[in-house]
C-alpha angles and dihedrals in degrees: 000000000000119000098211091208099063111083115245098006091130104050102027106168097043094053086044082067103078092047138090114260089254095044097045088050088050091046088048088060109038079063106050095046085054093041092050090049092052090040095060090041091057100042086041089058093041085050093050080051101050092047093049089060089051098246120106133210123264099189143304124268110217117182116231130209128224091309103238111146115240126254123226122309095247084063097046092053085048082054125078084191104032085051083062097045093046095052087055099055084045089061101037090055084045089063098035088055094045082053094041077054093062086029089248111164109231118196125204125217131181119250097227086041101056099086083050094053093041086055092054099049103048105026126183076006093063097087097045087046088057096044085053099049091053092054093052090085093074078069116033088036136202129026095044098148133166084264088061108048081048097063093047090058097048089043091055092047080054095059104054097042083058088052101258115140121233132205105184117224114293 
């Protein structure tokens, strides 16, 4: 989602700050109209992919902060925080639109929520998903952080609130 040639595309707040208000909504712009555009051409090859293996998408798990809505952008850029918080809003709409794009249904979960749904979801099973998801990185190898074993969870929580079934690893 990001194009490495355009200055400040992957940290675009933080490089808005420096600017004047005009230029950084312009600059804002300017990157979200690049990183959509990425963003559609990506999902539209992992999807190419995915059909081509026979298996379809369900919908697409995005991790959501706290929740509080942003304040203008003269008050983010006067804000080292809010400017993080900020760049990550601008890349997770970024995402939401690219799958609106290919009418994806994205779900939202929230971070610190996610252990509780999971629990729901999969009951007396939830221990023995996480602890094969963890061991999935003997297979699918390095990186296998913390961040990633958190999307799989919250993928998987996708997937069976869409309907899909689920055997875990045997």
């Amino acid at each position: 989602m990001i194009e490495p040639a355009m200055d400040g595309a992957k940290q675009p707040y933080h490089f808005a700050e420096s600017l004047s208000l005009g230029e950084a909504e312009r600059h804002l712009e300017k990157c979200a109209t690049v990183s959509h555009r990425l963003a559609v051409q990506a999902i539209r090859q992992m999807l190419d992919g995915v059909t081509a293996r026979k298996y379809r998408v369900l919908g697409c798990a995005m991790l959501l902060a706290s929740g509080r809505a942003l304040p203008s952008l003269e008050k983010i850029l006067a804000s080292h925080a809010l400017i993080h918080t900020a760049e990550g809003e601008f890349f997770r709409k970024v995402a939401r639109e690219a799958c609106k794009h290919f009418r994806i249904p994205v779900v939202g979960i929230r971070e610190r929520e996610l252990d509780e749904r999971a629990n729901t979801i999969f009951g007396k099973r939830a221990l023995s998903v996480r602890q094969h998801i963890s061991e999935l990185g003997k297979i699918v190898g390095s990186p296998w952080t913390l961040d990633e074993k958190t999307a799989v969870l919250a993928a998987l929580v996708v997937s069976k609130t869409n309907g899909a079934s689920f055997t875990p690893l045997q």
